[in-house]
MIDOSE-1310 file (N, C-alpha, C; in nm, 2 decimals, decimal comma, always signed):
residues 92
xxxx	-1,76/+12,77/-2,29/-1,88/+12,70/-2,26/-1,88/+12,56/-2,32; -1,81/+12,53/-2,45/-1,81/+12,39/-2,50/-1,77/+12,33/-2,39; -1,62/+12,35/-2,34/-1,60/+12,23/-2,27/-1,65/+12,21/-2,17; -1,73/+12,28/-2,11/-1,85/+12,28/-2,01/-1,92/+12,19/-2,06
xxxx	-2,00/+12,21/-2,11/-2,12/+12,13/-2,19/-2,08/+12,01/-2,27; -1,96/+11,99/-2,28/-1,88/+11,82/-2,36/-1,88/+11,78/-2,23; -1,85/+11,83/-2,11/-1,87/+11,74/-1,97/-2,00/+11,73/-1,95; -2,05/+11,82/-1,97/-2,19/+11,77/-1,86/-2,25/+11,65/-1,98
xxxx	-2,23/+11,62/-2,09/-2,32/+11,58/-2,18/-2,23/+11,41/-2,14; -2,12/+11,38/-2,09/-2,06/+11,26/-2,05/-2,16/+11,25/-1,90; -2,20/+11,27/-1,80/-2,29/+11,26/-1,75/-2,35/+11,13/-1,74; -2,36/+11,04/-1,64/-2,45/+10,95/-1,64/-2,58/+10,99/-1,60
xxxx	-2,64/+11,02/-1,66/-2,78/+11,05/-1,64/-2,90/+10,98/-1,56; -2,86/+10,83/-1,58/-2,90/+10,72/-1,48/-2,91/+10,67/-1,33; -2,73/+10,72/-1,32/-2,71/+10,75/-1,23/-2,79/+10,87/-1,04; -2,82/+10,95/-1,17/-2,87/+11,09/-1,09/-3,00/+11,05/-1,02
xxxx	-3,00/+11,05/-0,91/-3,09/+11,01/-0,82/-3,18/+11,17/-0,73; -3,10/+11,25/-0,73/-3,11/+11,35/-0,68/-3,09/+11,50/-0,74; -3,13/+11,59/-0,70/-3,08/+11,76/-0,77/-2,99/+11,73/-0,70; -2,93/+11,68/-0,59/-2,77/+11,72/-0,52/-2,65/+11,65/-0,61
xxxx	-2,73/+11,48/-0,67/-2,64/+11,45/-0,79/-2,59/+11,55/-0,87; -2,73/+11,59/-0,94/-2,71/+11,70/-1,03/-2,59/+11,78/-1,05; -2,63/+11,89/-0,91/-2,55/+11,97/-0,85/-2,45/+11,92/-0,88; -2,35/+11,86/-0,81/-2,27/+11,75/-0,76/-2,16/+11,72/-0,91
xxxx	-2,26/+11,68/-1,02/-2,19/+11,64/-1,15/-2,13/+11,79/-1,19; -2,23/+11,86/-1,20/-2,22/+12,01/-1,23/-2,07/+12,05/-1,23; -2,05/+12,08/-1,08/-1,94/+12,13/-1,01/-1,83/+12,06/-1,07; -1,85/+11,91/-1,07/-1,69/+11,83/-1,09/-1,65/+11,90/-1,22
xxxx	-1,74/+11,92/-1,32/-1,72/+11,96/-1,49/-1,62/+12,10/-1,45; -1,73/+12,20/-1,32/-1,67/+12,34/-1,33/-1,47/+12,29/-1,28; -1,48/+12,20/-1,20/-1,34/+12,17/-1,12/-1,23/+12,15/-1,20; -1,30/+12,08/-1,28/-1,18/+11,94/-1,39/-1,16/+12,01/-1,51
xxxx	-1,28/+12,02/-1,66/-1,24/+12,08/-1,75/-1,29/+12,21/-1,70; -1,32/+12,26/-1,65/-1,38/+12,40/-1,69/-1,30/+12,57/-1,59; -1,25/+12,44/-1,48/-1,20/+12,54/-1,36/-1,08/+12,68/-1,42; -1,00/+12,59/-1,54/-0,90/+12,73/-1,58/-0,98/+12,82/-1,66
xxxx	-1,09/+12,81/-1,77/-1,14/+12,85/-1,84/-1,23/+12,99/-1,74; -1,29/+12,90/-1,62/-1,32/+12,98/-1,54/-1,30/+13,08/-1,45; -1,16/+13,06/-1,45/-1,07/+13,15/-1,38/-1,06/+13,26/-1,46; -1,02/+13,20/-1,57/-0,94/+13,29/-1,71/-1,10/+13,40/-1,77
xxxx	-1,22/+13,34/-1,74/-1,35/+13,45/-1,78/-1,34/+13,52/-1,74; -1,35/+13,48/-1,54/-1,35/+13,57/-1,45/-1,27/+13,71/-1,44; -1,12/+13,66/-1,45/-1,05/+13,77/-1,46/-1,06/+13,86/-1,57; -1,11/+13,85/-1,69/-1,14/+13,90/-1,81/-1,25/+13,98/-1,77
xxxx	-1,36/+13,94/-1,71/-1,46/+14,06/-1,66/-1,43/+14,12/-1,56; -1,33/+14,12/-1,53/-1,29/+14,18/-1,38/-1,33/+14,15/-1,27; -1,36/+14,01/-1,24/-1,41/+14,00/-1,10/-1,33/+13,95/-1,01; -1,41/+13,96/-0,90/-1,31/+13,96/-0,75/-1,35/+13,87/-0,73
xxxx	-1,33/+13,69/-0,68/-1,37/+13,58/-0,70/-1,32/+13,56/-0,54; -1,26/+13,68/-0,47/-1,29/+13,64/-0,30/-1,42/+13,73/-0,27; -1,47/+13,78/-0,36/-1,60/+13,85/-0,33/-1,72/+13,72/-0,35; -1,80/+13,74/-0,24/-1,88/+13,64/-0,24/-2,02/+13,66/-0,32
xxxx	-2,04/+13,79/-0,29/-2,15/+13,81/-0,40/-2,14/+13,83/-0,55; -1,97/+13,86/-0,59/-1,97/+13,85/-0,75/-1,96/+13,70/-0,78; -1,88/+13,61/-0,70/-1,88/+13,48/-0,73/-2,05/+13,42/-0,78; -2,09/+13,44/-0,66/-2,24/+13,40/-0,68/-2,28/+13,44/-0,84
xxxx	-2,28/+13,62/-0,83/-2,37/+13,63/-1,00/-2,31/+13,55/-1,12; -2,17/+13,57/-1,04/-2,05/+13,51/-1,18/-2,11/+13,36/-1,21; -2,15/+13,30/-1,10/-2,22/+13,15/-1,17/-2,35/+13,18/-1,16; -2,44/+13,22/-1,15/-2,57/+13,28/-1,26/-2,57/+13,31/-1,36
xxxx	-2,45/+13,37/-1,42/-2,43/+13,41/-1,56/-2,40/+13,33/-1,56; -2,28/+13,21/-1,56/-2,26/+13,09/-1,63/-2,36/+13,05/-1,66; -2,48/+12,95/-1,54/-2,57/+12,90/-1,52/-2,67/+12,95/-1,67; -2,67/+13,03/-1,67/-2,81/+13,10/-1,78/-2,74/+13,06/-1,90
xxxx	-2,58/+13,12/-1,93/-2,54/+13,08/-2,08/-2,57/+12,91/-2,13; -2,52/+12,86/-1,95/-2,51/+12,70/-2,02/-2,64/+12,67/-2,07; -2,72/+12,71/-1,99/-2,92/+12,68/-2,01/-2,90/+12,72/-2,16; -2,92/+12,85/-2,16/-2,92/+12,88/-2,35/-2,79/+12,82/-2,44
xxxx	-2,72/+12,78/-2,42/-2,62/+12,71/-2,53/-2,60/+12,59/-2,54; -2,59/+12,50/-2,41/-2,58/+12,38/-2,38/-2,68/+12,29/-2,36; -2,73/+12,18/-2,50/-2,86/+12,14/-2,44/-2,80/+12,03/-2,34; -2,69/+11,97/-2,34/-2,69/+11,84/-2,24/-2,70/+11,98/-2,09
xxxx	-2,68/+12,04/-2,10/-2,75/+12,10/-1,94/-2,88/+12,09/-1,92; -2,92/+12,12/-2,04/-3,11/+12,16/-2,04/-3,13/+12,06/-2,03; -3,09/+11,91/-2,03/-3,10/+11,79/-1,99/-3,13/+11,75/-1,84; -3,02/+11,79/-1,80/-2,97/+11,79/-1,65/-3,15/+11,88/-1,56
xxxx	-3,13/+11,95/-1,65/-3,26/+12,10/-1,59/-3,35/+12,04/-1,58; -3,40/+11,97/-1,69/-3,55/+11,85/-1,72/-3,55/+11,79/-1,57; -3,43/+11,73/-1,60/-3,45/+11,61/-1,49/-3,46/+11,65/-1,38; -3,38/+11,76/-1,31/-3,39/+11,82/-1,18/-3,57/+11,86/-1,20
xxxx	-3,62/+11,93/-1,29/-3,71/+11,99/-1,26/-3,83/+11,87/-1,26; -3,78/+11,78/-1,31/-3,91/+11,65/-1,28/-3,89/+11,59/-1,16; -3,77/+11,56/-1,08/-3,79/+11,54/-1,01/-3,84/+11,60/-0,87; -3,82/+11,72/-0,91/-3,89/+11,85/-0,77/-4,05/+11,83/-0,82
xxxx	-4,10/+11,75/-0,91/-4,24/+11,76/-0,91/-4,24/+11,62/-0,87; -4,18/+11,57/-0,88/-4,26/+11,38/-0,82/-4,22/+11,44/-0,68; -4,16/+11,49/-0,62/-4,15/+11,54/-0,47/-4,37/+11,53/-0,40; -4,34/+11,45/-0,27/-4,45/+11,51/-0,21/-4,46/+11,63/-0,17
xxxx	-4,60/+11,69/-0,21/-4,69/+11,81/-0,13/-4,66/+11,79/-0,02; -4,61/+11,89/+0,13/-4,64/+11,89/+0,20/-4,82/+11,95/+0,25; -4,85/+11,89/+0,33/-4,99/+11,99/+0,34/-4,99/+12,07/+0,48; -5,04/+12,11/+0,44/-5,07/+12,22/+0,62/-5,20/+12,18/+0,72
């Protein structure tokens, strides 16, 4: 999880215009520092990473540890989550 979270905390934060930014930074961290580390968890819990529904939980568990361990994520969280509120109401 550190070197997870030493990437996301290099982050331009400025930059992020969107939750796809977000997103987007997210993933490069999982690609660059984090992809062997990822591999190496994965197989350690035994999962099948051509299975599409363990992939999925397998990054919901990441997703939750980074929340609770990593505050430059909880960073990233703020900002997505402010920005889904300055979003217009649709109305009916």
């Amino acid at each position: 999880m550190d070197t997870l979270c030493s990437c996301v905390g290099k982050v331009d934060t400025t930059a992020i215009k969107s939750i796809n930014d977000i997103s987007t930074a997210v993933m490069s961290c999982f690609m660059t520092d984090g992809m062997s580390l990822f591999v190496e968890y994965a197989g350690a819990k035994g999962l099948d990473m051509n299975d599409e529904e363990s992939g999925k939980k397998f990054g919901e568990e990441i997703g939750r540890a980074l929340a609770i361990e990593c505050p430059n994520f909880r960073k990233l969280i703020m900002k997505a989550m402010s920005m889904d509120e300055e979003k217009p109401k649709k109305s009916d």
